[in-house]
VOBA-1610 file (N, C-alpha, C; in pm, whole numbers, padded with zeros to 5 digits, always signed):
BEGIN
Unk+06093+00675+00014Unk+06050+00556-00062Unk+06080+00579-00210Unk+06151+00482-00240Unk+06154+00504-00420Unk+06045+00497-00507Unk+06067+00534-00596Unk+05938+00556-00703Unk+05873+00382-00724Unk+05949+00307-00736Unk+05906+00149-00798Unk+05783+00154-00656Unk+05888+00117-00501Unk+05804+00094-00394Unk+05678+00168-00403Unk+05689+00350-00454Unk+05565+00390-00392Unk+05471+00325-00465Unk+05455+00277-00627Unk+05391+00281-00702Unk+05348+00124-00671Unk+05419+00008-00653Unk+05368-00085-00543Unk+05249-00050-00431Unk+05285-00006-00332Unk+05213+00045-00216Unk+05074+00101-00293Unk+05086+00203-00376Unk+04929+00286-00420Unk+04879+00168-00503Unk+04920+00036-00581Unk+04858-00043-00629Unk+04798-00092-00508Unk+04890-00130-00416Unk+04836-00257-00329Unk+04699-00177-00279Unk+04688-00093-00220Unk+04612+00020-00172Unk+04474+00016-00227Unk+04524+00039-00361Unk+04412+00030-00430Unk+04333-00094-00452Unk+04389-00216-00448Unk+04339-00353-00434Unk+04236-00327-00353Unk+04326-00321-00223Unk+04283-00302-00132Unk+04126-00245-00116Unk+04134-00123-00119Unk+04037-00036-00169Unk+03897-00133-00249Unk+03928-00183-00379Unk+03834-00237-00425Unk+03812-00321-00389Unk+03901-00447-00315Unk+03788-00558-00228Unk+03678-00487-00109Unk+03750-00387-00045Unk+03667-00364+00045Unk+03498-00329+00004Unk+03533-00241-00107Unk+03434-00188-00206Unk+03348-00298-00251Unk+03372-00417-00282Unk+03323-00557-00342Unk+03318-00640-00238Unk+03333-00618-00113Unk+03303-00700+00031Unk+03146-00627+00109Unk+03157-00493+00048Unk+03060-00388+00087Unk+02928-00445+00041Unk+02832-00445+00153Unk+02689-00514+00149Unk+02626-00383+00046Unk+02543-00465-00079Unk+02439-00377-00130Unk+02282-00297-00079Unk+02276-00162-00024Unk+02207-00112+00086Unk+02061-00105-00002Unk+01973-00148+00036Unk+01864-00137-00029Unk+01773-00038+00102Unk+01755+00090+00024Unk+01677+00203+00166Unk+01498+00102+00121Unk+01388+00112+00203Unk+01283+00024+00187Unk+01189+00129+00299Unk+01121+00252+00230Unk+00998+00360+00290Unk+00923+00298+00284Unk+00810+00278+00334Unk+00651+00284+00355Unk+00602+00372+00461Unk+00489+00384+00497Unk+00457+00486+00546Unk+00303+00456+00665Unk+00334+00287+00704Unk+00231+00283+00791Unk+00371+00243+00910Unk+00295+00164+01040Unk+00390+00129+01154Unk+00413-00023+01122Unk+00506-00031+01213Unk+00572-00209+01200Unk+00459-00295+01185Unk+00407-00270+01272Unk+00281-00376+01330Unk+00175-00387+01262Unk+00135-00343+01127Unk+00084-00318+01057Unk+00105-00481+00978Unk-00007-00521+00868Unk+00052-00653+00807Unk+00153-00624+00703Unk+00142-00472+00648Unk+00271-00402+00565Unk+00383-00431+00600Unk+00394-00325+00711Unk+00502-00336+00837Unk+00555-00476+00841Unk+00488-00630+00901Unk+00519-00727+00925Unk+00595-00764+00827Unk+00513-00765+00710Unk+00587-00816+00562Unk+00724-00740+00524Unk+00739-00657+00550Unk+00855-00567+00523Unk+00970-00644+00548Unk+00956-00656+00756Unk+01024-00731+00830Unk+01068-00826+00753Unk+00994-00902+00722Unk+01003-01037+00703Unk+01052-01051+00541Unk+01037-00947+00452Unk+01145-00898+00364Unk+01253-00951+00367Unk+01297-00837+00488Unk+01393-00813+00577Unk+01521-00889+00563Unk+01433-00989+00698Unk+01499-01125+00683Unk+01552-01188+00599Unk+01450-01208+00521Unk+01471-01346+00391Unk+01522-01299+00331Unk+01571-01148+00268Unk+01635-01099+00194Unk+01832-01137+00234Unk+01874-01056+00332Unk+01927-01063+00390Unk+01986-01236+00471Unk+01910-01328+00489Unk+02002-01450+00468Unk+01989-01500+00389Unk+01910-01474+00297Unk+01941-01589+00139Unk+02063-01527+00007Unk+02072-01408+00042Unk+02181-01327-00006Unk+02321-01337+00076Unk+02280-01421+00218Unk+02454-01424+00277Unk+02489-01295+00333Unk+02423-01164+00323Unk+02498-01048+00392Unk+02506-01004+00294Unk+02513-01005+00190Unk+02550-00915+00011Unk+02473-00775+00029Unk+02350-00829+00095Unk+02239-00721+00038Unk+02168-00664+00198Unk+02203-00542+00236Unk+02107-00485+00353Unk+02002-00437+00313Unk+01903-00480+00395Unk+01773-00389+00396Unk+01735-00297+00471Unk+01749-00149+00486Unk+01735-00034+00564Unk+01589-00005+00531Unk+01490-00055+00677Unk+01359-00033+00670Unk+01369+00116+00738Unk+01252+00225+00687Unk+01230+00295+00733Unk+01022+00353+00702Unk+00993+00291+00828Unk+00803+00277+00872Unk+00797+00385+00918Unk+00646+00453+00902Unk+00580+00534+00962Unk+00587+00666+00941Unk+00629+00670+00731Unk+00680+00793+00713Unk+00786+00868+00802Unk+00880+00779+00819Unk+01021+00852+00889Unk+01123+00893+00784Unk+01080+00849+00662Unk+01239+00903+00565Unk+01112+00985+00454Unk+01005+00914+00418Unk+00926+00981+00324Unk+00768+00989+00357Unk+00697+01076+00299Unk+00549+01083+00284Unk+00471+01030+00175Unk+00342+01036+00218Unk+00287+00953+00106Unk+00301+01065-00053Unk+00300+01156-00062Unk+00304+01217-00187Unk+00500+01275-00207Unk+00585+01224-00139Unk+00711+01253-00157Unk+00777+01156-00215Unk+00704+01003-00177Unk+00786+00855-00173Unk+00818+00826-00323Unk+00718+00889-00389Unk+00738+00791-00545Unk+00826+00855-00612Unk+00834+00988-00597Unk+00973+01098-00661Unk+01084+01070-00614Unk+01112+01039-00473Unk+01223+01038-00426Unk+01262+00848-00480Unk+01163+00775-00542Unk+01192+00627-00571Unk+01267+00654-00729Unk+01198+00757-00828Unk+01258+00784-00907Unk+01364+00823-00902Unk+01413+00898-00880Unk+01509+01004-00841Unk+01613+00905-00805Unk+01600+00772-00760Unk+01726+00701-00681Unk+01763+00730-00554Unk+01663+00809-00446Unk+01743+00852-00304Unk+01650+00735-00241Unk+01575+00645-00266Unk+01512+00527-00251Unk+01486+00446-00306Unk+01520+00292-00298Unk+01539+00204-00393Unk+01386+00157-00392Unk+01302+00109-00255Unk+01180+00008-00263Unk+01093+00068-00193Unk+00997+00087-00217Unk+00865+00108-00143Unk+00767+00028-00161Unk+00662+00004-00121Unk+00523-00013-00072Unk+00410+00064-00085Unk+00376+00112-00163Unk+00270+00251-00156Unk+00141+00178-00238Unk+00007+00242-00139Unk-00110+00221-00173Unk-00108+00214-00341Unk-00186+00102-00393Unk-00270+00089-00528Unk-00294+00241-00577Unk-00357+00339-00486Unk-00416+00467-00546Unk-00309+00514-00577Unk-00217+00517-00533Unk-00100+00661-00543Unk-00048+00625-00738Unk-00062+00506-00795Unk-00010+00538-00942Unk-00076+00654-00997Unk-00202+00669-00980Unk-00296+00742-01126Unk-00163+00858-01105Unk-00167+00935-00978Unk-00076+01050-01056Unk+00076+01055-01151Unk+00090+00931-01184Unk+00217+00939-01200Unk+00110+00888-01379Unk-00011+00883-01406Unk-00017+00884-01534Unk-00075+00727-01564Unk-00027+00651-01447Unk-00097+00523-01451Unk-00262+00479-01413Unk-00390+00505-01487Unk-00494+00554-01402Unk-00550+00361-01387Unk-00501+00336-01404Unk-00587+00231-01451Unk-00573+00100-01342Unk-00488+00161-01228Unk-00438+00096-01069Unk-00577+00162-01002Unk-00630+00267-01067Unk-00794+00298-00952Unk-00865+00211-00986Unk-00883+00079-01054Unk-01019-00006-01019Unk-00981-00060-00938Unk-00865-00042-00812Unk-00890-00123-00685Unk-00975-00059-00622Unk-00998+00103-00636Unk-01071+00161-00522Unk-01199+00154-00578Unk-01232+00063-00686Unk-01411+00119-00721Unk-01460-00001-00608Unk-01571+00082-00531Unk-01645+00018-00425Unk-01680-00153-00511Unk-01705-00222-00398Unk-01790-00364-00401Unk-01730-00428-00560Unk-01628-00419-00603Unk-01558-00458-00696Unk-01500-00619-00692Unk-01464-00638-00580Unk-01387-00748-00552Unk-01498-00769-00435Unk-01607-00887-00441Unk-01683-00977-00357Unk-01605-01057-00231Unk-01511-01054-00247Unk-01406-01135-00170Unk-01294-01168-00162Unk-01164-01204-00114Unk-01059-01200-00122Unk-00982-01319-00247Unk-01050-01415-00237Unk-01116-01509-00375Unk-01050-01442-00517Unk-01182-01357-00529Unk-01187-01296-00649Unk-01111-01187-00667Unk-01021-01124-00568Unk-00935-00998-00573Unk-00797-01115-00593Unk-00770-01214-00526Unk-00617-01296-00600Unk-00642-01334-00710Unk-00739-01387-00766Unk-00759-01403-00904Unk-00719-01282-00965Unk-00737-01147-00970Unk-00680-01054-01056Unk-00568-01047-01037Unk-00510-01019-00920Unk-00400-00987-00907Unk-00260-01110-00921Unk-00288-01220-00886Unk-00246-01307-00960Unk-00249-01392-01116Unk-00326-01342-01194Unk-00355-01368-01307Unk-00289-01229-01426Unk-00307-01217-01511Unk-00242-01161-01629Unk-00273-01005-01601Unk-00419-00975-01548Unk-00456-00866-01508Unk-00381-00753-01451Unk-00333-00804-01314Unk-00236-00810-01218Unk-00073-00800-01257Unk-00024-00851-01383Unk+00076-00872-01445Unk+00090-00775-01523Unk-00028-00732-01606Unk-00057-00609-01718Unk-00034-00475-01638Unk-00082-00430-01540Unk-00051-00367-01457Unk+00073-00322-01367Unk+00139-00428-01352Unk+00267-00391-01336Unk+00374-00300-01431Unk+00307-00427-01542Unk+00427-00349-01668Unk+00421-00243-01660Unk+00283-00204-01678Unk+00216-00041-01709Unk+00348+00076-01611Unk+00453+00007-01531Unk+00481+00105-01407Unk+00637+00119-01505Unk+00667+00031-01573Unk+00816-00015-01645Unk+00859+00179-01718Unk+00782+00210-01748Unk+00808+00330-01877Unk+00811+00436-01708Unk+00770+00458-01640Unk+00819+00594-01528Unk+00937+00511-01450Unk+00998+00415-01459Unk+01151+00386-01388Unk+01120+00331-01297Unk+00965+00248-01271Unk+00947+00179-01149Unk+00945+00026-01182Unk+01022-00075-01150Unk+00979-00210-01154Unk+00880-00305-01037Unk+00727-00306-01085Unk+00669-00377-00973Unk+00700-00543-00993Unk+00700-00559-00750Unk+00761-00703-00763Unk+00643-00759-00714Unk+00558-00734-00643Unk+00494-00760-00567Unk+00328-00712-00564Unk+00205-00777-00495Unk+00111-00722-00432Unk+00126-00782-00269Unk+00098-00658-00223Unk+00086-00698-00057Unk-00101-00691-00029Unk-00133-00784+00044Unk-00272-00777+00066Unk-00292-00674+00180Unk-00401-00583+00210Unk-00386-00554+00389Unk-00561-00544+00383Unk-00646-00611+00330Unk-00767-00612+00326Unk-00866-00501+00295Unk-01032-00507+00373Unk-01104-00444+00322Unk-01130-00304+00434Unk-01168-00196+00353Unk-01242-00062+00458Unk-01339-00047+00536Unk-01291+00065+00596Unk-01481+00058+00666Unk-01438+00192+00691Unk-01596+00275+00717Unk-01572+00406+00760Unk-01595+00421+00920Unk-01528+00514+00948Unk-01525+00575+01083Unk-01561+00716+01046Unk-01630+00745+01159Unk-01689+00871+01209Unk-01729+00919+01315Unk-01740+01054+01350Unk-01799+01107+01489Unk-01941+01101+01533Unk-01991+01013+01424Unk-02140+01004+01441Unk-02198+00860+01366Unk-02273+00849+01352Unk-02366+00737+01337Unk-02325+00717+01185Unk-02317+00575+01121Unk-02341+00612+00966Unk-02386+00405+00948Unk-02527+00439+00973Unk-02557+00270+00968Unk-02657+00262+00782Unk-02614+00381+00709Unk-02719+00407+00594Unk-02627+00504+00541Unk-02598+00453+00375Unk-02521+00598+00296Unk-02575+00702+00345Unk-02708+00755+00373Unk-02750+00922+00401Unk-02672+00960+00497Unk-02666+00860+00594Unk-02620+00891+00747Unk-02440+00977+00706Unk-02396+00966+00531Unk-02281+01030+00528Unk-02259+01146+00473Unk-02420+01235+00469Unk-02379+01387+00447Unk-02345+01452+00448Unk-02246+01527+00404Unk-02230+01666+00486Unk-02057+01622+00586Unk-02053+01496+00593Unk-01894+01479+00641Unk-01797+01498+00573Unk-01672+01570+00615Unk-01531+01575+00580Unk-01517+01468+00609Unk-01422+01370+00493Unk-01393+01251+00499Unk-01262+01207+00441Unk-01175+01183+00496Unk-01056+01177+00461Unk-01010+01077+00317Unk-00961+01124+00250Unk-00897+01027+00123Unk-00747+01020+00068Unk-00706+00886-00023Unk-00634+00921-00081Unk-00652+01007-00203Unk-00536+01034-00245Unk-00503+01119-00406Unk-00625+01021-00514Unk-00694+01004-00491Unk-00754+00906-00628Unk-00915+00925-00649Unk-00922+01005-00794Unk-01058+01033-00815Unk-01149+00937-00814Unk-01130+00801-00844Unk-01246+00724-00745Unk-01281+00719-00612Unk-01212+00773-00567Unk-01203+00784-00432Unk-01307+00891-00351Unk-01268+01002-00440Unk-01341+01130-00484Unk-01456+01132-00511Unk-01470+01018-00553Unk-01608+01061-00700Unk-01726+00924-00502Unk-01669+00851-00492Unk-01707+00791-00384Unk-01796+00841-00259Unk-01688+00925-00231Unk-01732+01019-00120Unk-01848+01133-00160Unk-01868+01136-00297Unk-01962+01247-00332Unk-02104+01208-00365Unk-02063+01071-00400Unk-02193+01009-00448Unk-02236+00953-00290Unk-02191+00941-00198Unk-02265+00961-00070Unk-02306+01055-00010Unk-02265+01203-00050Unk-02332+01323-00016Unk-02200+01343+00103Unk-02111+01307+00075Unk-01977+01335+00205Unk-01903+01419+00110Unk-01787+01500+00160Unk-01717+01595+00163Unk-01574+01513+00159Unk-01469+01487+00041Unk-01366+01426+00015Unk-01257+01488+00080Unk-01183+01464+00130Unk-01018+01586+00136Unk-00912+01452+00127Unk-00876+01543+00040Unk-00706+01402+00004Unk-00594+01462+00119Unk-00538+01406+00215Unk-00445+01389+00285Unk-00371+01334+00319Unk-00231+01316+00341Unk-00149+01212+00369Unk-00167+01159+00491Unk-00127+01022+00492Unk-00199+00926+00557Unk-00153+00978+00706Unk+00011+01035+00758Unk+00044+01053+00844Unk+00024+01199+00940Unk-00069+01289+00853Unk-00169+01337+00895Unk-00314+01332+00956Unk-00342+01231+00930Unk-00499+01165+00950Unk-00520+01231+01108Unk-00435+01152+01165Unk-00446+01125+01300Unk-00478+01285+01401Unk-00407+01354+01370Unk-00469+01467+01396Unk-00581+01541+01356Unk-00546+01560+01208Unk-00715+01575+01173Unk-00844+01576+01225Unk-00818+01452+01268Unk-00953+01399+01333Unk-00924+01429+01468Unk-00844+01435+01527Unk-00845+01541+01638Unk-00860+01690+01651Unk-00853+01747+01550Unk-00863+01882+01552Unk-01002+01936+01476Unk-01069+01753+01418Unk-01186+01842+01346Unk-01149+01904+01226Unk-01032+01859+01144Unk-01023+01915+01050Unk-01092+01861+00915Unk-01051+01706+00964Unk-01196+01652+00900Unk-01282+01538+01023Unk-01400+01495+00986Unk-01477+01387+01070Unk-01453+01260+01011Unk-01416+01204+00933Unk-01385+01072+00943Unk-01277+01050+00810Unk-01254+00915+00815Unk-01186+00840+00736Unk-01232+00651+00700Unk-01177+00633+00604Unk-01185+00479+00535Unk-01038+00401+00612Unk-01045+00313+00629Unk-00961+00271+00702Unk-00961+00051+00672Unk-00890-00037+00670Unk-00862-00117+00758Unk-00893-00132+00850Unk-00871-00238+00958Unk-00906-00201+01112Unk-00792-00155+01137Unk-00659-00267+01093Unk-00484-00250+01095Unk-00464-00128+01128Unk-00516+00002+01008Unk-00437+00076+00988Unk-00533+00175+01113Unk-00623+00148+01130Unk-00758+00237+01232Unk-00676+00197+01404Unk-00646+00101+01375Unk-00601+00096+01542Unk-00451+00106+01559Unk-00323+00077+01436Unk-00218+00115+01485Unk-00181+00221+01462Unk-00273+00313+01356Unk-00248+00437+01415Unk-00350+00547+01499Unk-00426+00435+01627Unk-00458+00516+01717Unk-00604+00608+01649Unk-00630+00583+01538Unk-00733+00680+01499Unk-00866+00625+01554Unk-00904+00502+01612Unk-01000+00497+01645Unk-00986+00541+01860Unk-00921+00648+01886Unk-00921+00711+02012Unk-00978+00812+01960Unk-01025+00865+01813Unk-01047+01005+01780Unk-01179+01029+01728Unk-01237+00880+01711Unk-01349+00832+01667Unk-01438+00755+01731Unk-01562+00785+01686Unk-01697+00721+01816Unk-01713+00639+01738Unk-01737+00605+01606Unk-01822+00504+01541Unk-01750+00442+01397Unk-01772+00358+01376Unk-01701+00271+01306Unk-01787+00177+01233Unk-01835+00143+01091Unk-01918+00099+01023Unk-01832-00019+00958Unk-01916-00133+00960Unk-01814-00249+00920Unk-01877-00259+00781Unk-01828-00173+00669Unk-01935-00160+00518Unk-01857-00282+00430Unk-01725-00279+00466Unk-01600-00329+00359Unk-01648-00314+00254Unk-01659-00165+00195Unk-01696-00123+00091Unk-01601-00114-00040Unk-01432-00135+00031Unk-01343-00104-00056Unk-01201-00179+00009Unk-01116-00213-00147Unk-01030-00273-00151Unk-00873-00158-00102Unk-00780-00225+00004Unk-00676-00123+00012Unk-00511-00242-00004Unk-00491-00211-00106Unk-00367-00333-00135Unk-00240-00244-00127Unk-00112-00332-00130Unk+00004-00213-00232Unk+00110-00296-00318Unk+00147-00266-00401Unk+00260-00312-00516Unk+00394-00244-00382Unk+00465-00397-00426Unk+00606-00392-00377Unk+00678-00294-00466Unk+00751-00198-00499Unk+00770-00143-00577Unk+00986-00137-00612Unk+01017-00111-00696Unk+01187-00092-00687Unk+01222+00022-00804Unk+01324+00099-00783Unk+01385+00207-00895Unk+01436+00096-00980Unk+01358+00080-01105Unk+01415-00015-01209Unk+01558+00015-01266Unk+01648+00106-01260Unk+01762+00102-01313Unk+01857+00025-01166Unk+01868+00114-01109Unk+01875+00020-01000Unk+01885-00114-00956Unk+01722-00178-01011Unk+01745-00369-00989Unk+01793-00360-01085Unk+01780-00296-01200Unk+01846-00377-01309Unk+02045-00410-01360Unk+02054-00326-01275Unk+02202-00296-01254Unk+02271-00392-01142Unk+02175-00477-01052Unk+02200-00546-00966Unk+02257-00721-01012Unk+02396-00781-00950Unk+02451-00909-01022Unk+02258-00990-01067Unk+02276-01067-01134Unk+02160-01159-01166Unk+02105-01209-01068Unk+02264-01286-00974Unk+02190-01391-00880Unk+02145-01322-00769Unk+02155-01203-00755Unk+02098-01122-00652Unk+01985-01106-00659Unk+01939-01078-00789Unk+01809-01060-00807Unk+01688-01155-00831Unk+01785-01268-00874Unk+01688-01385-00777Unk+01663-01443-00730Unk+01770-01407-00567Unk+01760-01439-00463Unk+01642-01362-00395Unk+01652-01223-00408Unk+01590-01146-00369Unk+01438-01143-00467Unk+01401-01196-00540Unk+01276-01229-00598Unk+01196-01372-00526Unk+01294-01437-00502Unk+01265-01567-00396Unk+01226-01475-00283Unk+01272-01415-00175Unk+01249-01356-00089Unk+01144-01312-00087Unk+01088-01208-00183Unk+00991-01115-00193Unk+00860-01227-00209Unk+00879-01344-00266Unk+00763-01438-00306Unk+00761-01487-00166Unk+00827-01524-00090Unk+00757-01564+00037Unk+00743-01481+00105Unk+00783-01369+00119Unk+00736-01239+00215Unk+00558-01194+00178Unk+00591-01184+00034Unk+00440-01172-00017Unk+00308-01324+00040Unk+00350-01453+00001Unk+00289-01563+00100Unk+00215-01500+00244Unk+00358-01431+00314Unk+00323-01409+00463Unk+00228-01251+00455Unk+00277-01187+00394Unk+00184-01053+00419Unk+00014-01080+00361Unk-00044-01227+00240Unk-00125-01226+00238Unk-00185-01332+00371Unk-00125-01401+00390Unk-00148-01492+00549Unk-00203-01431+00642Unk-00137-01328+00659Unk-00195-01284+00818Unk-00259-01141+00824Unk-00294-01102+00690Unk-00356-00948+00613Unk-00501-00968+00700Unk-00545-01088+00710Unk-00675-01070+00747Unk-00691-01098+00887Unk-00635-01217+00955Unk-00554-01199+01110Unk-00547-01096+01149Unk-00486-01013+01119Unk-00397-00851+01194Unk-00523-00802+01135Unk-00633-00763+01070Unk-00769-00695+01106Unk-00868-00743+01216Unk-00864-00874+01218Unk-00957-00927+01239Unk-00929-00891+01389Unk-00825-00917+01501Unk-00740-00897+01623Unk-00723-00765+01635Unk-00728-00660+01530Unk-00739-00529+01502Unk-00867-00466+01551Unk-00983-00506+01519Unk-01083-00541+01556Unk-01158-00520+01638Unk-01094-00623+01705Unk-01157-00646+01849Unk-01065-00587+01925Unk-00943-00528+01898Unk-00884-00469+02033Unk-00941-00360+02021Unk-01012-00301+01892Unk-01087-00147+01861Unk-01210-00150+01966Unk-01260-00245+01939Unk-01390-00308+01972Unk-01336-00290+02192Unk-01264-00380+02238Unk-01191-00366+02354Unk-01207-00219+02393Unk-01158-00155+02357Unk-01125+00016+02379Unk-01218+00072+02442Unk-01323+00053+02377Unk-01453+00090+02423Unk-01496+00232+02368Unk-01351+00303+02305Unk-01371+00411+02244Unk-01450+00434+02146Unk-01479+00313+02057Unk-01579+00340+01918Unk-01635+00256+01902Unk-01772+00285+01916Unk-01885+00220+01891Unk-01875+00140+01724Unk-01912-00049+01718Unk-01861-00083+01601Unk-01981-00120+01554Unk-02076-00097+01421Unk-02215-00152+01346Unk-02165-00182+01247Unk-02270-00345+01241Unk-02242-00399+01170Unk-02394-00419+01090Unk-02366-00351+00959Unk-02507-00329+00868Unk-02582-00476+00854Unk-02692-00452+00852Unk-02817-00539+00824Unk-02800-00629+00697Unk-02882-00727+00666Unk-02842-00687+00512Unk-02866-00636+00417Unk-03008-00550+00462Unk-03117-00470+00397Unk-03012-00341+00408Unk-02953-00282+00500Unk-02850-00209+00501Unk-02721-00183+00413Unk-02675-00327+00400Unk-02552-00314+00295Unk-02589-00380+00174Unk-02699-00409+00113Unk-02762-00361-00006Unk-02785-00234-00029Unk-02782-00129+00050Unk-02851-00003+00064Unk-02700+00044+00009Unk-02588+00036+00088Unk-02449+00072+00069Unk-02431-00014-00114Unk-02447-00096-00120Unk-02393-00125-00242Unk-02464-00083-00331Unk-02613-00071-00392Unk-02643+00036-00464Unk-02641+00140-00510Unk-02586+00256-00345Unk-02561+00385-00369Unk-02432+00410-00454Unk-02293+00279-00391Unk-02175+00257-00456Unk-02108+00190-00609Unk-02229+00138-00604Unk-02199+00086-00785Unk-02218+00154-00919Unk-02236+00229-00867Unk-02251+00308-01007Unk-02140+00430-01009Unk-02028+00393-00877Unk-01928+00474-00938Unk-01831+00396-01027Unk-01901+00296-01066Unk-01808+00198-01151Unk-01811+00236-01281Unk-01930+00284-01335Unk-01979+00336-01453Unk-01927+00462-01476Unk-01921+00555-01402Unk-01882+00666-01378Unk-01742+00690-01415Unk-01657+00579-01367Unk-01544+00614-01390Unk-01477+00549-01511Unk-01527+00455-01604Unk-01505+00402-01723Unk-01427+00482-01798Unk-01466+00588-01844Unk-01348+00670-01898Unk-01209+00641-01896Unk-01214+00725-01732Unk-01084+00712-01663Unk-01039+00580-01638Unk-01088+00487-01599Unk-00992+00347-01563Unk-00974+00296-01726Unk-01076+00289-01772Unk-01146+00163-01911Unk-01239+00084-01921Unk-01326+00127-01993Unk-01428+00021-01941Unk-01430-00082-01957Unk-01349-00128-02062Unk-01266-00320-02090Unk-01225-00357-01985Unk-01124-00264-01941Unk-01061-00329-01772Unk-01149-00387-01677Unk-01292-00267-01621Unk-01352-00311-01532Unk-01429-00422-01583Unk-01471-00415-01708Unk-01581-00504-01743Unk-01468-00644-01684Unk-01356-00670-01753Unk-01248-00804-01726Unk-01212-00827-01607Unk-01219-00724-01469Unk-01218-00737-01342Unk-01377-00810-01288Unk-01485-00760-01361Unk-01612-00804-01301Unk-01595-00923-01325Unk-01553-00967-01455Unk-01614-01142-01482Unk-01521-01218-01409Unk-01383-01155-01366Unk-01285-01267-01306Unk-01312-01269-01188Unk-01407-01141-01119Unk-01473-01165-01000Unk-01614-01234-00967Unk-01661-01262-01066Unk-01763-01322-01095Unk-01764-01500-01065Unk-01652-01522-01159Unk-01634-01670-01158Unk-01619-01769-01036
//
């Protein structure tokens, strides 16, 4: 081949080359770390979808549930880092990254109702908080709802005393901490995809839970008793490696911001559905006994629990909580 032809051919080649390159779907990897079936899980899906046909094929979404690519204390490094573009991770998991001020989701009896928890999180509150994530390389898109806690245990707990002396499973988050102590229980921070054994092996006796997350991952086969306290809020920020979106064409990104707003719609829709059906299939099992406090009872629970609100002022702010009480108030 003569020199003109070859140098033809390695152009064309190279054309070549870069349409394919510019035909090539943008792979978005998407960890969380509960199961499909979860209202997380669902919403993901349904991400998924809407991502993926309102983009035309531009943009894949590679879900990976149930801690199969990451763990709960691996996910947010590896989001920095760029070996994962989007996650989902519990409200608690910011403080370590320096953000403390995402723990007034976990201060007990904070949010009266689901009411007064969209009011924050849809209002400026909710907005202020995000930013707060902009300076460590994370852009938040989202809150996903997945509702309120309750504790499980191998024994009775119809009265804070009744929680002495238990190993009790937690996240990374010193309210969380400070929670379990002011009930006279025994804290251990563990990743979530550990639990499940745990409590089979007795490594600890109980955990805070959803029902969602209590029955799809099987933890109430490991547990006799189950207290309906909904003592505490468990949400998560949609999360993305901000260089990343930001490097993404425009209209991609708000296509895919359209997406995420109705995925978010559906994950708060059926957050309380998928407990409630959660529930009662727990309830079904026959494995764990379910009490449901008096109301002389969960006055008893909310007294012992409010004053880790005070407690933790320091650390969150006490402007913050005071501006969370009144918007829960109203």
């Amino acid at each position: 081949m003569n020199p003109r032809h070859l140098v033809i051919a390695l152009a064309f080649n190279v054309l070549l080359l870069t349409q394919a390159l510019a035909d090539a779907p943008i792979i978005i990897k998407f960890s969380h770390v509960v199961a499909r079936d979860t209202p997380k899980g669902k919403a993901a899906e349904r991400f998924k979808e809407l991502a993926e046909a309102t983009t035309k094929g531009r943009v894949k979404i590679e879900l990976y549930p149930n801690s199969t690519l990451y763990k709960d204390k691996e996910e947010l490094e590896a989001l920095q880092l760029g070996a994962v573009q989007m996650l989902a991770p519990s409200l608690a998991k910011f403080a370590p990254l320096g953000v403390k001020e995402f723990e007034l989701f976990d201060l007990p009896y904070i949010f009266p109702d689901k009411a007064a928890l969209d009011r924050v999180t849809d209002g400026p509150i909710g907005r202020d908080l995000l930013k707060k994530l902009e300076s460590k390389g994370i852009l938040g898109l989202a809150y996903w709802d997945n509702g309120f806690k309750m504790m499980s245990s191998n024994r009775p707990m119809h009265v804070p005393a009744d929680m002495k002396g238990l190993k009790m499973r937690i996240q990374a988050s010193k309210v969380l901490d400070e929670q379990m102590r002011v009930l006279g229980a025994n804290p251990q921070v563990m990743a979530f995809s550990e639990v499940y054994q745990a409590l089979q092996t007795g490594v600890v006796d109980g955990a805070e839970n959803p029902p969602s997350n209590l029955y799809t991952q099987k933890m109430y086969e490991v547990q006799k008793h189950l207290t309906v306290t909904n003592h505490g809020y468990i949400g998560y920020a949609v999360i993305v490696n901000k260089k990343f979106w930001d490097k993404l064409p425009a209209e991609i990104r708000t296509q895919l911001d359209g997406a995420m707003k109705e995925a978010s719609k559906y994950a708060d829709a059926i957050a309380q559905q998928e407990n409630d059906v959660a529930l009662e299939a727990v309830k079904k099992s026959g494995k764990t006994l379910i009490y449901t406090p008096t109301d002389k009872e969960k006055a008893e629970w909310r007294k012992a629990l409010l004053p880790v609100q005070k407690t933790m002022e320091d650390r969150i702010g006490k402007a913050l909580i005071e501006s969370v009480n009144k918007e829960a108030a109203r």
